[in-house]
C-alpha positions as a LaTeX table, in Angstrom:
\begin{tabular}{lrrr}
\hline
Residue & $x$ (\AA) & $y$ (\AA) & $z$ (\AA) \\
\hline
Unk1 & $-48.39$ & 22.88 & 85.80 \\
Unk2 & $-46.05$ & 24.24 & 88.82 \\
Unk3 & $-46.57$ & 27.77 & 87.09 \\
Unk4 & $-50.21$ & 27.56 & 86.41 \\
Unk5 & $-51.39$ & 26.60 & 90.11 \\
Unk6 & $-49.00$ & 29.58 & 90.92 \\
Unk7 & $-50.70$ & 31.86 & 89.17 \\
Unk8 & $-54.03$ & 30.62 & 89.95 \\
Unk9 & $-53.26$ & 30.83 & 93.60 \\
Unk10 & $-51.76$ & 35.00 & 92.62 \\
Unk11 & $-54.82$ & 35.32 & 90.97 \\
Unk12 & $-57.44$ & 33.74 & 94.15 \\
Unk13 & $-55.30$ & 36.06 & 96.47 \\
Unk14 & $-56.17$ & 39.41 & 94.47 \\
Unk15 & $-59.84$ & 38.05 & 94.42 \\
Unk16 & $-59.80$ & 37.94 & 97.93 \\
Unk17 & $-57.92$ & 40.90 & 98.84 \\
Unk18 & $-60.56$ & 43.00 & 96.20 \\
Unk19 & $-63.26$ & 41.70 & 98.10 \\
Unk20 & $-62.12$ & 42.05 & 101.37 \\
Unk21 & $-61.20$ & 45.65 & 100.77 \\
Unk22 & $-65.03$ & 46.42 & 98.87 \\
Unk23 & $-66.24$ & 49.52 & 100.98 \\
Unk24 & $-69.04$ & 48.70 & 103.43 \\
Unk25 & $-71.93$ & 50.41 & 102.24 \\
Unk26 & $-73.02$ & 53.12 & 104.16 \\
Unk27 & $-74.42$ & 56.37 & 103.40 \\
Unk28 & $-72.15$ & 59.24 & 104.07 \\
Unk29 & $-72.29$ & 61.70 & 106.71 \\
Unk30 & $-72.22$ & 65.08 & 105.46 \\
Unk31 & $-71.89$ & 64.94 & 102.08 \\
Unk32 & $-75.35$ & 66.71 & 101.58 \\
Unk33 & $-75.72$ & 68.47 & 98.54 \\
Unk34 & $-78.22$ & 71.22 & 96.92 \\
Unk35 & $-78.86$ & 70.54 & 93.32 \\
Unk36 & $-81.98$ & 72.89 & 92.68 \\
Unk37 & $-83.56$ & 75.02 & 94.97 \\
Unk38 & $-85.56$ & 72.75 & 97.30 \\
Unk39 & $-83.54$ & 69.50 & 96.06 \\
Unk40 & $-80.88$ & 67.85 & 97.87 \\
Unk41 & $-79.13$ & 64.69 & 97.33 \\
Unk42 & $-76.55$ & 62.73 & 99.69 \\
Unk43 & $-74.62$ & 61.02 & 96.78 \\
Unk44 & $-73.86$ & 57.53 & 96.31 \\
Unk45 & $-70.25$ & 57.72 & 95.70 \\
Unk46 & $-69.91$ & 54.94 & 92.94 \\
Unk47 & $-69.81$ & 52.35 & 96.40 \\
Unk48 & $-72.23$ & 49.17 & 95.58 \\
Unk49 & $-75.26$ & 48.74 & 97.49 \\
Unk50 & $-75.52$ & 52.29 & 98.36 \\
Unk51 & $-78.63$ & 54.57 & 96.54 \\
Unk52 & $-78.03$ & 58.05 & 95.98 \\
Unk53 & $-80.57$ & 59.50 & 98.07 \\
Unk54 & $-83.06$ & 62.64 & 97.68 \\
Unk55 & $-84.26$ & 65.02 & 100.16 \\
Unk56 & $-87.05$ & 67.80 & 98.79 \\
Unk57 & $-87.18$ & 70.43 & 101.24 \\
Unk58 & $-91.09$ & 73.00 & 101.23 \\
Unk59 & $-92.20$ & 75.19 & 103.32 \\
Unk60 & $-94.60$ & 72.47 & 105.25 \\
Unk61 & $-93.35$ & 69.34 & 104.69 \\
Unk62 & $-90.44$ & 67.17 & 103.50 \\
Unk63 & $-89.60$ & 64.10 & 100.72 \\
Unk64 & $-87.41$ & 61.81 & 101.49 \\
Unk65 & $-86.22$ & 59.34 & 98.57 \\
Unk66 & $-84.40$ & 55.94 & 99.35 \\
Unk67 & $-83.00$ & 55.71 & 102.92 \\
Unk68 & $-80.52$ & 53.10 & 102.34 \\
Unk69 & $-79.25$ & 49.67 & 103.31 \\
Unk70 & $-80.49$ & 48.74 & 106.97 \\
Unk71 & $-81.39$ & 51.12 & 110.29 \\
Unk72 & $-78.19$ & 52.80 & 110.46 \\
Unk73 & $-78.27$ & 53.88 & 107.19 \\
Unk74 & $-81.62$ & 55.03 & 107.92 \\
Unk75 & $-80.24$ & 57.28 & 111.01 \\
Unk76 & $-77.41$ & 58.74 & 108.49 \\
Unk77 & $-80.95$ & 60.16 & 106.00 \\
Unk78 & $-82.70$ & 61.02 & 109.25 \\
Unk79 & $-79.85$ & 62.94 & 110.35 \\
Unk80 & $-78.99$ & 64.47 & 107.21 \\
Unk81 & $-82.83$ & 65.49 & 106.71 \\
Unk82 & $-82.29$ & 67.78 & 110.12 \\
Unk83 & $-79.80$ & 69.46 & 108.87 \\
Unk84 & $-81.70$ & 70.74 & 105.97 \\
Unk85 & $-85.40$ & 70.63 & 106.79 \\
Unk86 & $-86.40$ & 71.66 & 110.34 \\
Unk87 & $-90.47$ & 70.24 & 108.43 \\
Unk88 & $-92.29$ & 67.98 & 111.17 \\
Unk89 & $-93.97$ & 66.37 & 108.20 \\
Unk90 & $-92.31$ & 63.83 & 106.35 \\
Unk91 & $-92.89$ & 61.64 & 103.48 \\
Unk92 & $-90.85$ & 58.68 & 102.61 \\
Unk93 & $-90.91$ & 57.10 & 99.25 \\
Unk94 & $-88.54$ & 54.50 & 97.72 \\
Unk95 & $-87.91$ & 53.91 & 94.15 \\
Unk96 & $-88.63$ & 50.16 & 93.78 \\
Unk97 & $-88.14$ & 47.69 & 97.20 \\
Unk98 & $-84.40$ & 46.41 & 96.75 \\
Unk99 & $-83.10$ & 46.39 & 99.85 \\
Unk100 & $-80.67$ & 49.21 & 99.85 \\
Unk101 & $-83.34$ & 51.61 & 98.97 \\
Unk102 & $-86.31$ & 50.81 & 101.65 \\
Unk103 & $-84.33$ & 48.69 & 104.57 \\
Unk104 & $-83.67$ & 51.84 & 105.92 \\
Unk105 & $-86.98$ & 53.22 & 106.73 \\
Unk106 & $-86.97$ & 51.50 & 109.79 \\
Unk107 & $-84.75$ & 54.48 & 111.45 \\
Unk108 & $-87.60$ & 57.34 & 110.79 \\
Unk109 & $-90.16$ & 58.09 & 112.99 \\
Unk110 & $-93.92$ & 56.19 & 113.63 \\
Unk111 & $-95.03$ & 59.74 & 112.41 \\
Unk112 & $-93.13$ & 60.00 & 108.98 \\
Unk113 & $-95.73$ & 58.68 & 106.31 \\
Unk114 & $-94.38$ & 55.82 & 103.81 \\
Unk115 & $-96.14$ & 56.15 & 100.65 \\
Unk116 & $-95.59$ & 53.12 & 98.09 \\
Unk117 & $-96.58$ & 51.89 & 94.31 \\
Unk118 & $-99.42$ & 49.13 & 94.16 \\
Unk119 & $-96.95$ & 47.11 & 92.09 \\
Unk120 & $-94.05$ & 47.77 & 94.60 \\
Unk121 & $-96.23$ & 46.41 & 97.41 \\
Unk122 & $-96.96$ & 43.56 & 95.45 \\
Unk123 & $-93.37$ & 42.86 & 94.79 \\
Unk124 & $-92.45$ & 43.34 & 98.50 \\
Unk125 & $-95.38$ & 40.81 & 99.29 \\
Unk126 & $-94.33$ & 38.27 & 96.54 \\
Unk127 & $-90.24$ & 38.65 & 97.02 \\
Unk128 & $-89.61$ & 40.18 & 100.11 \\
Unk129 & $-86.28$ & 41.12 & 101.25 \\
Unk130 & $-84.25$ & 40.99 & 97.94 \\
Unk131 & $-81.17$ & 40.84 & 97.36 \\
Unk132 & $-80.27$ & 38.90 & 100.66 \\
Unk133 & $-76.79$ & 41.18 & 101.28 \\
Unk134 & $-76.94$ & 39.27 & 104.70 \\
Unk135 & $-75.61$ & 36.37 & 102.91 \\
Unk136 & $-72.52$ & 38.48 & 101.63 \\
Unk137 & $-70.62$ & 38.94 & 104.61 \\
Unk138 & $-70.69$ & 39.27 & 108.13 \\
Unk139 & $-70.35$ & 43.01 & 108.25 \\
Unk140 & $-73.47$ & 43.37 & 105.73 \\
Unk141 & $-75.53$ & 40.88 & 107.82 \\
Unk142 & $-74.97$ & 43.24 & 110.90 \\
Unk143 & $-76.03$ & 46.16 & 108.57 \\
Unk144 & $-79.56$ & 44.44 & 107.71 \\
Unk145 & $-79.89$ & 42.69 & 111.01 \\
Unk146 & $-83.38$ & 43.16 & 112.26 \\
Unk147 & $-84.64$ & 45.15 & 110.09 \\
Unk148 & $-88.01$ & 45.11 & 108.58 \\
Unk149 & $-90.03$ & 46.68 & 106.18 \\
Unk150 & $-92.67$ & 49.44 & 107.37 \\
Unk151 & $-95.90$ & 48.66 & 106.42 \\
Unk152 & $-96.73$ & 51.89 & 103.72 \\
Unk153 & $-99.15$ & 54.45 & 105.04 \\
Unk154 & $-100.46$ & 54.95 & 101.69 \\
Unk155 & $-100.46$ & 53.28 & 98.14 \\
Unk156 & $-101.16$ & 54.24 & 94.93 \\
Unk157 & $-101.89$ & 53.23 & 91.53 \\
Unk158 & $-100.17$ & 55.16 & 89.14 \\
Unk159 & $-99.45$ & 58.66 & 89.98 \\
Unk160 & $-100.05$ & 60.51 & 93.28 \\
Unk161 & $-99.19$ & 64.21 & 93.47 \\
Unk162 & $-97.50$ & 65.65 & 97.10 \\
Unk163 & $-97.66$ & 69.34 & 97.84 \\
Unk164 & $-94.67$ & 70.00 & 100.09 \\
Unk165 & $-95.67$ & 73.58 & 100.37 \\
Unk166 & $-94.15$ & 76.12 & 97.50 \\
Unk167 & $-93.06$ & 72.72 & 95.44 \\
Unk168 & $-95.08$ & 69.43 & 94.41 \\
Unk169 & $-93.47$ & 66.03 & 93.95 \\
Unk170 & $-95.72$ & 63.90 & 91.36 \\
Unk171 & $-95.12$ & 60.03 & 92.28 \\
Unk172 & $-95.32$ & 58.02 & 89.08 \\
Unk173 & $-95.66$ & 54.36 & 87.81 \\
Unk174 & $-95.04$ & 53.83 & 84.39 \\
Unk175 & $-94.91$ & 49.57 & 84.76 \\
Unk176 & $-92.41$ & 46.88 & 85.28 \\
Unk177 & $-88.74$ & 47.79 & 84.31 \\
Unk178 & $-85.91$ & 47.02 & 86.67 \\
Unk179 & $-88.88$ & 45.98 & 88.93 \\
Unk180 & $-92.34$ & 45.50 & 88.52 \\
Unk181 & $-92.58$ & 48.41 & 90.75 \\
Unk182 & $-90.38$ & 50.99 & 90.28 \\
Unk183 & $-91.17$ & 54.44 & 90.88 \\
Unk184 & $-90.31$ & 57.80 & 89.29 \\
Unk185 & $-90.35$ & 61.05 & 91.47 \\
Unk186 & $-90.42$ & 64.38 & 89.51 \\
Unk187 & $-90.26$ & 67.46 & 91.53 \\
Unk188 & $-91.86$ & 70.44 & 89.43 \\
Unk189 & $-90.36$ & 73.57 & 89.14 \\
Unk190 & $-87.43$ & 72.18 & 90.01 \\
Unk191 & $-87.44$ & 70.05 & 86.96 \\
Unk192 & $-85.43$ & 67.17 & 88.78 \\
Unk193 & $-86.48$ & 63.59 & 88.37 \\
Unk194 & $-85.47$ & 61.05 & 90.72 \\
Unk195 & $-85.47$ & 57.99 & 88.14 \\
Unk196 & $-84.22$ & 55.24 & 90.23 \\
Unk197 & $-82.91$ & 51.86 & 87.91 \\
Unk198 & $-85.35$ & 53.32 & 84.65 \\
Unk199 & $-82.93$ & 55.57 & 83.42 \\
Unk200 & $-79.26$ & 55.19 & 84.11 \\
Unk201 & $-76.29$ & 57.39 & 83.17 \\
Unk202 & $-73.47$ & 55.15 & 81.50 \\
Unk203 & $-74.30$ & 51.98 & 82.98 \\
Unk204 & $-76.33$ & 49.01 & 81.16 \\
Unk205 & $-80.21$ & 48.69 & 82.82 \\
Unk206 & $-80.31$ & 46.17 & 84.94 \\
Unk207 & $-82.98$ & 43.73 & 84.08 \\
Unk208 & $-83.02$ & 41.48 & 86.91 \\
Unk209 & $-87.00$ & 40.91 & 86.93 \\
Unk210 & $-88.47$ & 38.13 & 85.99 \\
Unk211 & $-90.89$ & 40.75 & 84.55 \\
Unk212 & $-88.64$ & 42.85 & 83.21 \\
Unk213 & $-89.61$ & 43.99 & 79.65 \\
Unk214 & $-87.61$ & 45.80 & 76.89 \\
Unk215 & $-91.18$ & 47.16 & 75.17 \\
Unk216 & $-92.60$ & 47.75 & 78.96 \\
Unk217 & $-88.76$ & 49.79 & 80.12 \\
Unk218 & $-89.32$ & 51.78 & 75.90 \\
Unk219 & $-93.05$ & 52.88 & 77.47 \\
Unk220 & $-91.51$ & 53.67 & 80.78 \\
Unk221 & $-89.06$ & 56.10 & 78.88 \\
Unk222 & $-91.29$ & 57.44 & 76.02 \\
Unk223 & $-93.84$ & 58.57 & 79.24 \\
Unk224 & $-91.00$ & 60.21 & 81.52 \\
Unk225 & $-90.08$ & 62.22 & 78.04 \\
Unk226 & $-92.26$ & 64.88 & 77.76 \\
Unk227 & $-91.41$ & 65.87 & 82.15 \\
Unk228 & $-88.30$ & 67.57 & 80.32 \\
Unk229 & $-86.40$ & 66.93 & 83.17 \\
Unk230 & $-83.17$ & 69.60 & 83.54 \\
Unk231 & $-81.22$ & 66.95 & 85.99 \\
Unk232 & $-82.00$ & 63.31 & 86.34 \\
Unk233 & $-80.82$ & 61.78 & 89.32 \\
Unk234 & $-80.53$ & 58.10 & 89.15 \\
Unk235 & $-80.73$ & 55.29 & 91.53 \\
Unk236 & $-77.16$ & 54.32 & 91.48 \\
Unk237 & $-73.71$ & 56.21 & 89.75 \\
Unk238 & $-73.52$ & 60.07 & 88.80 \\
Unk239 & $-76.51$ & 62.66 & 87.83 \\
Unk240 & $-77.10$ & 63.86 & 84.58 \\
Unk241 & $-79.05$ & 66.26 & 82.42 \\
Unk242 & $-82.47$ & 65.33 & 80.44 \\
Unk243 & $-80.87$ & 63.75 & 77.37 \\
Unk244 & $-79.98$ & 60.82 & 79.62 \\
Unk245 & $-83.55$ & 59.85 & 78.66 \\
Unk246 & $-82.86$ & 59.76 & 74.74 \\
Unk247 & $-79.71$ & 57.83 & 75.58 \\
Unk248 & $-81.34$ & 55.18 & 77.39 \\
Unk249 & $-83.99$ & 55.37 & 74.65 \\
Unk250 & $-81.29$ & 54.56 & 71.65 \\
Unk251 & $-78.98$ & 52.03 & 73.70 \\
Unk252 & $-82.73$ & 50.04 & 74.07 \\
Unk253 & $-84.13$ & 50.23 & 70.34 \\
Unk254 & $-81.02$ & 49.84 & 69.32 \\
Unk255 & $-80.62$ & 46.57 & 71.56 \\
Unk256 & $-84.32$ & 45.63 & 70.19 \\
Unk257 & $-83.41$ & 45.90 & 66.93 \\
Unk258 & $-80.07$ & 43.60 & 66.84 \\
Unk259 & $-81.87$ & 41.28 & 68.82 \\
Unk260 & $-84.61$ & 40.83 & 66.72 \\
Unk261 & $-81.81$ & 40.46 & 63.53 \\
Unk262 & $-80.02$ & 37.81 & 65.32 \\
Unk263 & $-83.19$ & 35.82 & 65.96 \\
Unk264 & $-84.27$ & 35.87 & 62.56 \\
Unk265 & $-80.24$ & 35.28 & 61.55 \\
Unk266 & $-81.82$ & 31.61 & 63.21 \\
Unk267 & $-79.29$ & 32.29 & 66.26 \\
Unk268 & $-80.11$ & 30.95 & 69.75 \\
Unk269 & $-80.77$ & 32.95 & 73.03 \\
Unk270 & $-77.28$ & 32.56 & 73.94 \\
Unk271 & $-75.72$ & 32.98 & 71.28 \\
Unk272 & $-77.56$ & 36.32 & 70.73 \\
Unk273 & $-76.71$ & 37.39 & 74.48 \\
Unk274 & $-72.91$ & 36.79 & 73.92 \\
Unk275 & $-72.97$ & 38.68 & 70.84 \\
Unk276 & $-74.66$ & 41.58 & 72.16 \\
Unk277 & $-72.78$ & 41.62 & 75.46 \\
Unk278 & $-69.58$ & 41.97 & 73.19 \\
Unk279 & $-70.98$ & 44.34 & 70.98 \\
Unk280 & $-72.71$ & 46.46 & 73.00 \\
Unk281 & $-69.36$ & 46.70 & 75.48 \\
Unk282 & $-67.06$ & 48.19 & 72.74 \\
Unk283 & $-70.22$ & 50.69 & 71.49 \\
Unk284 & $-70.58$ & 51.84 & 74.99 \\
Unk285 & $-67.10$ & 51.36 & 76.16 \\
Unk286 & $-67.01$ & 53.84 & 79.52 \\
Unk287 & $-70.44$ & 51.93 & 80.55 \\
Unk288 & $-70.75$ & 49.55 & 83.78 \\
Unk289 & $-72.50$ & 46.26 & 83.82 \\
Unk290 & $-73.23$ & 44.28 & 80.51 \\
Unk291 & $-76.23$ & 44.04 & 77.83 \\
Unk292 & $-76.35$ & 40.62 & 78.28 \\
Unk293 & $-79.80$ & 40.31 & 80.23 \\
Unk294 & $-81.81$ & 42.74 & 78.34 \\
Unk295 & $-80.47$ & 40.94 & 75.13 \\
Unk296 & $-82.21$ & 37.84 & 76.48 \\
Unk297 & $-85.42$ & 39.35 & 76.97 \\
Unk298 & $-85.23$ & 41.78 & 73.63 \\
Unk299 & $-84.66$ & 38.25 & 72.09 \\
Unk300 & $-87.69$ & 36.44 & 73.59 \\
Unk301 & $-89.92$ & 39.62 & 72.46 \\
Unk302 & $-89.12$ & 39.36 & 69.38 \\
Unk303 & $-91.15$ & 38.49 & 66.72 \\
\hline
\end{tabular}
């Protein structure tokens, strides 16, 4: 017993220490980097809670994608943006309303123009500030403290079109995946999609939604397809090329199609979600995060 409270308190200590030493998440200062010739992304750095962001740079105005956790984040993008865009136009756009992706629009000007999904508006009205990382710890809370959505200068439906001057960024909604609105930004020419949470590069989608649908994410991915993206940058982890699409595309029907197998097999939701965590781990070994939510929801889809 002696030895087992020992190594329980060893084991509490490490926890601790682990989370005590997490990085704070914050944007980085000068880590700007050009990816195509009017792309440029501040990367995320594999640190939790922080989006890699996107600046697209034209000859009249400038796109600004995800702007971080909270108002200083914000400043970091703002500042950033300077140093690569001297534009006095600016859009801002965020891939889906998580908090580490639109608290920081806050730090941007009255005069910078927030353009939004229908469906993310409707999640921001319905949720609000989600996840609450002001609950995490004290230094996160100071990070979020009073700030505030902006209200969006414009919304859209399902696609909107920007002409930056010399390069366009097309806005799309495809429906509910990681969120009911998440949005993809493909900047032509360029042939770089921003992707946010749709399409991932070695890390298990996150469906965290209560509308989050396996057939809904497959549509999301069949539609982005035919853009033939050259890079895709995603929300969170490192960029990629295009075939990230058809990888995402495989894990998921394969996922589906287990799923479905299991169910019929006369196996219960959980027991279908264990099985599929475990097998979809040692498949995808070098992957983050587990199958284990999308196997719920492949499970209640299927027939």
């Amino acid at each position: 017993m002696q030895t087992f409270i020992s190594g329980f308190l060893v084991a509490a200590a490490l926890l601790f220490q682990q989370q005590a030493q997490a990085p704070l998440p914050l944007i980085r200062e000068d880590a700007t980097v050009k990816v195509s010739e009017h792309v440029y992304v501040i990367p995320d750095f594999n640190v939790g809670a922080v989006p890699n962001v996107g600046i697209i740079v034209g000859s009249k105005a400038t796109l600004v994608i995800d702007t971080g956790l909270g108002p200083r984040n914000g400043q970091t993008v703002f500042r950033e943006v300077g140093k690569v865009s001297r534009n006095a136009n600016l859009y801002v756009v965020s891939t889906h309303f998580h908090a580490e992706h639109i608290l920081g629009e806050s730090a941007f000007p009255p005069s910078a123009k927030i353009i939004r999904a229908r469906a993310e508006q409707q999640d921001i009205d319905e949720f609000g500030v989600q996840p609450n990382f002001a609950a995490r710890s004290p230094a996160m809370a100071e990070l979020v403290k009073d700030a505030q959505f902006r209200r969006a200068d414009e919304i859209f439906d399902s696609e909107k079109t920007l002409d930056l001057g010399g390069v366009r960024a097309r806005l799309l909604w495809y429906g509910g995946t990681h969120t009911n609105g998440d949005t993809l930004i493909f900047i032509e020419g360029d042939n770089v999609l921003f992707a946010g949470d749709v399409i991932m590069n070695r890390r298990f989608l996150g469906f965290n939604s209560p509308r989050s649908s396996v057939q809904a994410w497959l549509y999301s991915l069949d539609k982005a397809a035919p853009l033939r993206p050259k890079r895709i940058v995603p929300s969170h982890g490192e960029m990629g090329d295009g075939s990230l699409i058809e990888t995402n595309r495989t894990y998921l029907r394969a996922l589906q199609a287990r799923a479905a197998d299991l169910k019929h097999q006369g196996k219960n939701v959980d027991e279908t979600a264990d099985a599929l965590t475990a097998e979809f781990k040692a498949k995808y070994p070098d992957w983050t995060g587990n199958a284990g939510a999308a196997a719920r929801v492949a499970y209640m889809e299927a027939k």
